[in-house]
FIMI-751250 format. One record per residue (C-alpha): residue in three letters; z, y, x negated. Coordinates in pm, whole numbers, padded with zeros to 5 digits, always signed. Layout:
! FIMI-751250
AlaZYX ...
//
This chain:
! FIMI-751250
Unk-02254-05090+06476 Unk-02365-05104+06841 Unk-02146-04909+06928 Unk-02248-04594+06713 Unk-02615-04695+06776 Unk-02591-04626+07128 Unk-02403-04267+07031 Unk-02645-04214+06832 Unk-02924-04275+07067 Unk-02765-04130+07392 Unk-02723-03802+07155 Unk-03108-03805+07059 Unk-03162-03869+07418 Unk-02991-03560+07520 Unk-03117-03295+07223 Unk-03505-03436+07346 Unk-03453-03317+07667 Unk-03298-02965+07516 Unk-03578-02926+07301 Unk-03827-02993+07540 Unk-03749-02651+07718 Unk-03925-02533+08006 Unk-04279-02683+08114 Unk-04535-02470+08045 Unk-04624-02388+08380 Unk-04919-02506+08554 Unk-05174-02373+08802 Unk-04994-02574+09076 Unk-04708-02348+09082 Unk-04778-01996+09033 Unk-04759-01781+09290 Unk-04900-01469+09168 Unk-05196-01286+09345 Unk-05376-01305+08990 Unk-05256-01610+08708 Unk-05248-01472+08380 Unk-04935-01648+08263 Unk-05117-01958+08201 Unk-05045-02029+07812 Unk-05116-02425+07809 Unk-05434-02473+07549 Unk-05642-02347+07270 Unk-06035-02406+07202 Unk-06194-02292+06920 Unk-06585-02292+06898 Unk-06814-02261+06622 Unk-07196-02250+06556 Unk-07442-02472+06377 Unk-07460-02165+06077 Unk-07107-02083+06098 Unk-06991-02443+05965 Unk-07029-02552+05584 Unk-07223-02879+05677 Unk-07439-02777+05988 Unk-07211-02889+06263 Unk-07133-02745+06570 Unk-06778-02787+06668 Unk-06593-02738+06980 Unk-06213-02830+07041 Unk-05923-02844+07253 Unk-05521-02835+07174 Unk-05414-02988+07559 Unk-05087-02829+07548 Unk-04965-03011+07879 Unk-04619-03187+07962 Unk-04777-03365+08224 Unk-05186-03509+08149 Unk-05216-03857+08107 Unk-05194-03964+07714 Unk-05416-04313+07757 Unk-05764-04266+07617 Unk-06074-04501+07707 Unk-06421-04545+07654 Unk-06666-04491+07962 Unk-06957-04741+07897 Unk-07298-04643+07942 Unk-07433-04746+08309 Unk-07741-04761+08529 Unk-07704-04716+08902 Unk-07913-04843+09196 Unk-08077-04590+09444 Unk-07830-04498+09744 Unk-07518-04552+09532 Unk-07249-04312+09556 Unk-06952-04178+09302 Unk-06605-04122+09414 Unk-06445-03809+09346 Unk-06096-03758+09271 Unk-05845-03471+09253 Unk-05704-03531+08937 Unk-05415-03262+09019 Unk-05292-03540+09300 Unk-05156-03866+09291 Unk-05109-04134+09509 Unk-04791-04253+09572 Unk-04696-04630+09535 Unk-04695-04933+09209 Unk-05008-04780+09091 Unk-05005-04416+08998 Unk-05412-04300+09074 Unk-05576-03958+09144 Unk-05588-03861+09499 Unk-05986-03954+09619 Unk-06105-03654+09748 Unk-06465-03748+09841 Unk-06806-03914+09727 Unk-07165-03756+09584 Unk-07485-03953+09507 Unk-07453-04104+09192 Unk-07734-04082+08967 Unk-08030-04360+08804 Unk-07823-04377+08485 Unk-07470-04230+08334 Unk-07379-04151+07976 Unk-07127-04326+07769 Unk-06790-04090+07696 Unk-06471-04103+07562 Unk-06236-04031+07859 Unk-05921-03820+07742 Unk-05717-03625+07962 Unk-06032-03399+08012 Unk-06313-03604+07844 Unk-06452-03479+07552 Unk-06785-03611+07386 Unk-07080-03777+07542 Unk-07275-04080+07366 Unk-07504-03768+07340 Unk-07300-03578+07113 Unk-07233-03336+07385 Unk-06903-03209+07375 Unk-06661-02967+07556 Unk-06299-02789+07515 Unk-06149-02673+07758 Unk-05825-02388+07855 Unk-05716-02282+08212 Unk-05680-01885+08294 Unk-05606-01934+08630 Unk-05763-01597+08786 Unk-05731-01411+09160 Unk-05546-01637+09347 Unk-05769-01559+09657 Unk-06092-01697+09485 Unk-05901-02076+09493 Unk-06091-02241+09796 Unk-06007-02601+09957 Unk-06352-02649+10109 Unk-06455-02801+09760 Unk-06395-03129+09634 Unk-06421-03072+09238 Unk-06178-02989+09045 Unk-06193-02919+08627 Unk-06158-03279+08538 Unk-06387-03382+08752 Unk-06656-03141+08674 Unk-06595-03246+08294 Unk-06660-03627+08349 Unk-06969-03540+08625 Unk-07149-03336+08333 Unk-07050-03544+08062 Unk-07239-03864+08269 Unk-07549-03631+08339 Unk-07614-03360+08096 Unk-07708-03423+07715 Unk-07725-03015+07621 Unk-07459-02750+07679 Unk-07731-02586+07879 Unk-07838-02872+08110 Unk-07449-02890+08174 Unk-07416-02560+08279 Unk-07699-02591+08552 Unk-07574-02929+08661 Unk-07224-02781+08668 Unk-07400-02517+08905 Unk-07535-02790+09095 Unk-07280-02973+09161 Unk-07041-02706+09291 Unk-07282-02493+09470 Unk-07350-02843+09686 Unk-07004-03000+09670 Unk-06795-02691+09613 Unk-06515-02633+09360 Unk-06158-02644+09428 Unk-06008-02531+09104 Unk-05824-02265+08951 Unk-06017-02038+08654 Unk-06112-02284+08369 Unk-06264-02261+08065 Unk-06532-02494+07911 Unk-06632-02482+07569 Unk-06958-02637+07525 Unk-07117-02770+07172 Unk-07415-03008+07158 Unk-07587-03082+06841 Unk-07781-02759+06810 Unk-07573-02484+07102 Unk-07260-02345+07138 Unk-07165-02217+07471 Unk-06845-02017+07644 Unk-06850-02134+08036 Unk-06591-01981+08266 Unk-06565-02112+08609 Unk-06345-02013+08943 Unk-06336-02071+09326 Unk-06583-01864+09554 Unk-06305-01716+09758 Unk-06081-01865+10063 Unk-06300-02066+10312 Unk-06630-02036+10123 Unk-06769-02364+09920 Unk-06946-02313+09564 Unk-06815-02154+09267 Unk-06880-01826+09073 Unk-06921-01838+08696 Unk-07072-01712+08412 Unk-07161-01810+08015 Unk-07197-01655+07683 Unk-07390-01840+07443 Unk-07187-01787+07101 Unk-07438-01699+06811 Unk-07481-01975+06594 Unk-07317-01793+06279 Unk-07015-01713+06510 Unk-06705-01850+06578 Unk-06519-01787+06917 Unk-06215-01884+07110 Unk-06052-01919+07446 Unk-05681-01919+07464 Unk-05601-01921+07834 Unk-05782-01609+07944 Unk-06083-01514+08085 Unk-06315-01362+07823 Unk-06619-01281+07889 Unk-06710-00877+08027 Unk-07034-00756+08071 Unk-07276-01015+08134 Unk-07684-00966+08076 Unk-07880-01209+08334 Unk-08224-01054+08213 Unk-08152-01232+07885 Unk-08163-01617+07960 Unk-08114-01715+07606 Unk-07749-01598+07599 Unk-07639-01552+07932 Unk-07604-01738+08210 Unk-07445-01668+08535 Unk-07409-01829+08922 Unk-07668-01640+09156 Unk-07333-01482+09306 Unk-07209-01352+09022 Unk-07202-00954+09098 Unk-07224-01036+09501 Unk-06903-01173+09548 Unk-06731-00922+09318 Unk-06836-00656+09588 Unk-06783-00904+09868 Unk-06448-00898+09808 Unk-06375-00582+09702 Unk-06314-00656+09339 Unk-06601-00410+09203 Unk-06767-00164+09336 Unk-07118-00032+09166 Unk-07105+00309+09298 Unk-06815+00355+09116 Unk-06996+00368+08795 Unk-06794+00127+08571 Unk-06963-00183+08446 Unk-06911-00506+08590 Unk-06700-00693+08347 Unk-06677-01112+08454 Unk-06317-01118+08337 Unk-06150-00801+08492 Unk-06358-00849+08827 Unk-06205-01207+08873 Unk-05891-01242+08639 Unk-05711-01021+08413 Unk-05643-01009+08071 Unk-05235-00902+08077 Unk-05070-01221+07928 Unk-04957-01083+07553 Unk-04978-01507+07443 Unk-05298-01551+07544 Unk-05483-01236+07356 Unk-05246-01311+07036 Unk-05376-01614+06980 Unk-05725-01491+07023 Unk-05638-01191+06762 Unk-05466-01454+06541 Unk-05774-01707+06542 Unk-06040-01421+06490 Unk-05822-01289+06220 Unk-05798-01592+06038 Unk-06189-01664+05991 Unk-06261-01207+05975 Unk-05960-01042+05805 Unk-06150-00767+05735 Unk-06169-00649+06050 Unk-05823-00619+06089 Unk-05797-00673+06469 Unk-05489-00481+06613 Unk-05220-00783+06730 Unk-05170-00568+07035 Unk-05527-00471+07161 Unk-05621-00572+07496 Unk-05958-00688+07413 Unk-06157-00844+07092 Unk-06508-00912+06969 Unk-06600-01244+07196 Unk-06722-01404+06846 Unk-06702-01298+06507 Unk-06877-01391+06162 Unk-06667-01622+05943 Unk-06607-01470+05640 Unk-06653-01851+05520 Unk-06799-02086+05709 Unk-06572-02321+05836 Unk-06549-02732+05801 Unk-06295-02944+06036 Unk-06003-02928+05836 Unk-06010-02545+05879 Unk-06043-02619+06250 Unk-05712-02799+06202 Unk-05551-02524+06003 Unk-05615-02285+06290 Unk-05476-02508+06518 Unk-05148-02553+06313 Unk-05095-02164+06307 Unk-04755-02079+06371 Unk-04829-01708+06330 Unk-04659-01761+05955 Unk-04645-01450+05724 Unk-04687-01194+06061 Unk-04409-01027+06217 Unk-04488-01289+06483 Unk-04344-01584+06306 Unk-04009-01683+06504 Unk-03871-01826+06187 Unk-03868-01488+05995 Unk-03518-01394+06041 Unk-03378-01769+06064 Unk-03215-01738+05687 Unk-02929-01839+05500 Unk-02801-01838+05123 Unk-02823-02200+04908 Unk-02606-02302+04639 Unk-02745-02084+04401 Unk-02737-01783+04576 Unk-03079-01758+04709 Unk-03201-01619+05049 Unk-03381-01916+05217 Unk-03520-02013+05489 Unk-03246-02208+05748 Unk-03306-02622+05755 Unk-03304-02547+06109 Unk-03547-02273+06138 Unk-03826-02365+06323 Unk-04188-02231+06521 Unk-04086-02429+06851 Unk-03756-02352+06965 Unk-03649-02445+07276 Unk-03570-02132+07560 Unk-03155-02140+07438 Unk-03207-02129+07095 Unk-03481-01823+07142 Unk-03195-01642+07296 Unk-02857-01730+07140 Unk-03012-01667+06815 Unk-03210-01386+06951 Unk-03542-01478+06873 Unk-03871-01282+07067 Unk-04077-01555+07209 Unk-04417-01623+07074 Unk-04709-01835+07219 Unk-04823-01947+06911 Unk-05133-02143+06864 Unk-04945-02430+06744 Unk-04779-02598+07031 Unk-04520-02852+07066 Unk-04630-02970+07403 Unk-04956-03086+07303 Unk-05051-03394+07445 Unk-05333-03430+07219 Unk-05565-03213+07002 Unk-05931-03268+06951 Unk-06223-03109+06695 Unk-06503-03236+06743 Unk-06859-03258+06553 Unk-07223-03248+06664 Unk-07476-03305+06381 Unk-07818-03256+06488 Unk-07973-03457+06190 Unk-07786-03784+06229 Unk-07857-04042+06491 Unk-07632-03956+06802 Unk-07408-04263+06752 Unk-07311-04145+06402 Unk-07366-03733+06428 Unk-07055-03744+06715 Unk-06727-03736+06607 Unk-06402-03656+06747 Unk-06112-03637+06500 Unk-05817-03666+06736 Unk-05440-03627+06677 Unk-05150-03718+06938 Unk-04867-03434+07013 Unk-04775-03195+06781 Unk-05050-03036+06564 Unk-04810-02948+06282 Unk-04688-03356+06242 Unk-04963-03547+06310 Unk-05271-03674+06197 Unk-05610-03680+06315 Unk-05818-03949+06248 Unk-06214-03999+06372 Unk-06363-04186+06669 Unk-06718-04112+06658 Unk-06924-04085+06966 Unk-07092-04453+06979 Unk-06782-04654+06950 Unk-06736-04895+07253 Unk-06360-04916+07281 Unk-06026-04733+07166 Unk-05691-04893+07001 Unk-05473-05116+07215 Unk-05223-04861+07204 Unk-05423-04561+07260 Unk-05547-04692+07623 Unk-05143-04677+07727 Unk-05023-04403+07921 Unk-04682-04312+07782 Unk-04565-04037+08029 Unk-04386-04272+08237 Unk-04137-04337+07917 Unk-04064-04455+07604 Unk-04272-04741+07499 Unk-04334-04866+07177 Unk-04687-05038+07289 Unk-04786-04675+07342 Unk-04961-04475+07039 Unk-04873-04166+07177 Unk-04494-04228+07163 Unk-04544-04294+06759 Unk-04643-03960+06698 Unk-04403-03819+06967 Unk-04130-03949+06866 Unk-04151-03807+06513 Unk-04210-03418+06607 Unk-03979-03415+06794 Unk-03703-03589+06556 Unk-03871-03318+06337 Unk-03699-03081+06535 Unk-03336-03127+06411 Unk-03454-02996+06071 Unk-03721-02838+06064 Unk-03772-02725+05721 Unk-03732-03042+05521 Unk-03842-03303+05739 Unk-04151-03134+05834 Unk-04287-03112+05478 Unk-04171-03465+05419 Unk-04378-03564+05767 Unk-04689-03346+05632 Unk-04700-03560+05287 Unk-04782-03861+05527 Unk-05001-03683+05769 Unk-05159-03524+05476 Unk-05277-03804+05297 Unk-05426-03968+05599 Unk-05643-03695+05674 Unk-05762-03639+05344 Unk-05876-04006+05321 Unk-06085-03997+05605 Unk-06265-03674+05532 Unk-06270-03822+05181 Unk-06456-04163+05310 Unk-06654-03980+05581 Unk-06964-03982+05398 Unk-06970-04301+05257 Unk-06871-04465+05616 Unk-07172-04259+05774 Unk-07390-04381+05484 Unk-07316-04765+05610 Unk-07360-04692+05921 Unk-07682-04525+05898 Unk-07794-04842+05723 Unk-07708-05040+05981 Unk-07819-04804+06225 Unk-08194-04819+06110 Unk-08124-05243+06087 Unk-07979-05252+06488 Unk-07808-04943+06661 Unk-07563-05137+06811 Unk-07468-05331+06498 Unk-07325-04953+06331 Unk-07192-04898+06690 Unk-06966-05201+06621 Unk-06931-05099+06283 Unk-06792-04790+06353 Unk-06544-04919+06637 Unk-06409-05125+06365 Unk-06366-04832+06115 Unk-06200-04607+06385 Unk-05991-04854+06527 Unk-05814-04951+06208 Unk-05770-04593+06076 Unk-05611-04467+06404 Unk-05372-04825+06453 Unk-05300-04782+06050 Unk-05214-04415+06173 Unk-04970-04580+06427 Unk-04812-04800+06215 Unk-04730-04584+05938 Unk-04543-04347+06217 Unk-04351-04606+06355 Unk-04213-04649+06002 Unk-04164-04265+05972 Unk-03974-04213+06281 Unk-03751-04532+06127 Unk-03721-04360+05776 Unk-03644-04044+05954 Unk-03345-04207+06121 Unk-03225-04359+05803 Unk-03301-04025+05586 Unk-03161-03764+05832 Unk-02880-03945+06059 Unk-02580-03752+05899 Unk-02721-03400+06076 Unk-02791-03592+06425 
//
């Protein structure tokens, strides 16, 4: 029995490497004069009057083979005056036992920081202030060294500081016009309880420090999206309510010869300082738009769409979700279209085998066209998170987070005034299989998924199903409680709710430790 077991595993072992395919490359290594290529993450934003209950909601699929999968809590802190904040470069690590970001540098720390919960990029303030996030990588040339920010950082400074999308745009112009920023193009998708903003950030050029950036507020009966390129064009600075913009903005565009204004074209943010040429980047923004607005039957090809768009109904979190499951299913996109074969009774079905995240081999020797769908099998984790103007803060936050795979896991809530995370979701599992590690639950059941697709996925949704619908289910009636409680001692429904999340996300856990068993015992004559 032994024997066979360690077959079996060494065989597993091998087909998770093959399915893993190649890493979905990073800023680090691309050598191109402009980085469009970048296809690691999804955001989706939407306004206060574009939801069914009120919320604003930002998110962020971190489609990554490499950020850290242990999630904390930041605590709330006051600081004496003359105290000073390392800086790290998260993109660096030092070598040795302890694996830690490169420090890069120190700025003044300020009277008092915000409470957060600390993901990969961190996500929601104690102030319900929340942000998404995708790289687009831009004109190589902008990237600068004479900054010591990079996108993680700049996430975690704002989060301590700002409690407003807006105030974390201006400190996020602060900070880099003083300290500079050292980053590739990014992304940040702002929502706080009443805004919903589209930030885009890149280096001010070799040798200079600062940044240059610019922001589109998204109307609150909009949704929008960000999907790895730069999105915003033509930019209005004489309109303050839905535009914002670094005082360089059109200046370094003619500094460096990437626009001229005799020329008589309009300056357009993203052509000026990135590029809009990767086909799996604007697919996924056609797909998302076309999901929420059919009737404006975007063309899957076009170059450009609308930056927002009107629902056609307003959207709650578990049509957040949906988006972010897409797998481009019933378009001539969907890899699995052609993956068929004839049952017993003589039917055309769909393959066992057929699935949305085939590795690079299988694309070819079955001659599949590879699609960047929005669903991704890389994901480290996905996030949707709330803002509700007309609860308290500690209650109105909420994150519903899932580990790995969007399409086999589920995503419970950690609202915004919980003190502490699971046990097993503060353990980093990138270093290897460990079964003290939350992440590995999850991970090691999409990819199992992977040997047969078809049936074990829908047996794997049943379980991830149910889970989610209890907790939307119970939502209200948990918020009720804790609104009681709330009015009785704040920090008495903060404990309340760290209880709550912390046994839905380790019941979460433990049920996929027993899936990934079952799906040993139900599927091990196809390993």
């Amino acid at each position: 029995m032994k024997k066979w077991t360690v077959i079996l595993l060494a065989c597993v072992g091998l087909f998770l490497l093959a399915v893993k395919g190649p890493a979905i490359p990073s800023t680090a290594n691309i050598n191109e004069d402009i980085l469009p290529a970048i296809e690691s993450c999804t955001s989706v934003i939407v306004g206060k009057l574009a939801s069914v209950d009120g919320s604003t909601m930002t998110s962020h699929s971190c489609d990554s083979n490499t950020d850290r999968t242990w999630i904390n809590i930041v605590p709330h802190k006051k600081h004496k005056p003359g105290d000073m904040t390392p800086v790290f470069l998260q993109s660096k690590r030092t070598k040795g036992p302890k694996d830690r970001p490169l420090k890069k540098g120190e700025i003044p720390q300020v009277a008092e920081t915000y409470a957060f919960i600390n993901t990969a990029y961190p996500c929601m303030n104690e102030h319900q202030l929340a942000i998404g996030e995708t790289t687009f990588g831009g004109k190589r040339e902008l990237r600068s060294k004479e900054g010591i920010i990079d996108c993680p950082e700049l996430y975690r400074l704002v989060l301590e500081r700002a409690r407003t999308a807006r105030e974390a745009i201006r400190i996020a112009d602060e900070l880099t016009k003083t300290y500079g920023y050292n980053d590739y193009g990014e992304c940040f998708t702002f929502a706080d309880p009443e805004e919903t903003w589209h930030f885009e950030i890149l280096g001010p050029g070799e040798g200079n420090k600062g940044a240059v950036w610019a922001a589109v507020r998204i109307p609150d009966d909009h949704v929008g999206v960000s999907a790895n390129a730069s999105r915003i064009r033509q930019i209005d600075v004489n309109d303050p309510k839905n535009y914002m913009a670094s005082d360089n903005v059109f200046s370094l565009a003619q500094e460096l010869g990437f626009w001229d204004p005799e020329s008589g074209k309009p300056f357009e943010f993203c052509y000026a300082y990135a590029s809009r040429r990767s086909m799996g980047c604007r697919r996924r923004e056609w797909r998302v738009l076309s999901r929420i607005a059919p009737s404006l039957n975007l063309d899957p090809n076009g170059e450009n769409f609308p930056m927002s768009v009107k629902p056609e109904k307003k959207l709650s979190v578990q049509d957040v979700l949906e988006i972010f499951r897409d797998t481009y299913q019933d378009t001539p996109f969907d890899m699995t279209r052609t993956l068929t074969t004839v049952d017993r009774q003589g039917n055309t079905v769909k393959s066992p085998v057929a699935n949305p995240f085939m590795n690079s081999d299988l694309m070819r020797l079955l001659k599949v066209q590879r699609e960047r769908t929005i669903c991704c099998k890389a994901a480290t984790y996905l996030q949707v998170t709330q803002s509700r103007s007309w609860l308290p803060d500690a209650v109105g936050g909420v994150v519903w987070l899932g580990y790995d795979n969007p399409a086999t896991t589920p995503h419970t809530p950690f609202y915004c005034g919980i003190t502490r995370m699971p046990d097993s979701y503060m353990v980093d599992g990138r270093g290897g299989y460990r079964t003290d590690c939350a992440w590995w639950a999850f991970r090691r059941v999409s990819q199992l998924a992977l040997f047969r697709w078809q049936p074990m996925s829908q047996g794997i949704a049943k379980i991830w199903t149910e889970m989610e619908n209890k907790a939307f289910a119970d939502q209200a009636k948990v918020e009720e409680e804790a609104l009681l409680l709330y009015k009785q001692d704040p920090e008495k429904a903060k404990a309340y709710l760290t209880d709550y999340c912390i046994k839905m996300a380790e019941d979460a856990v433990a049920a996929y430790w027993k899936l990934g068993d079952d799906l040993w015992g139900s599927f091990t004559r196809y390993f």
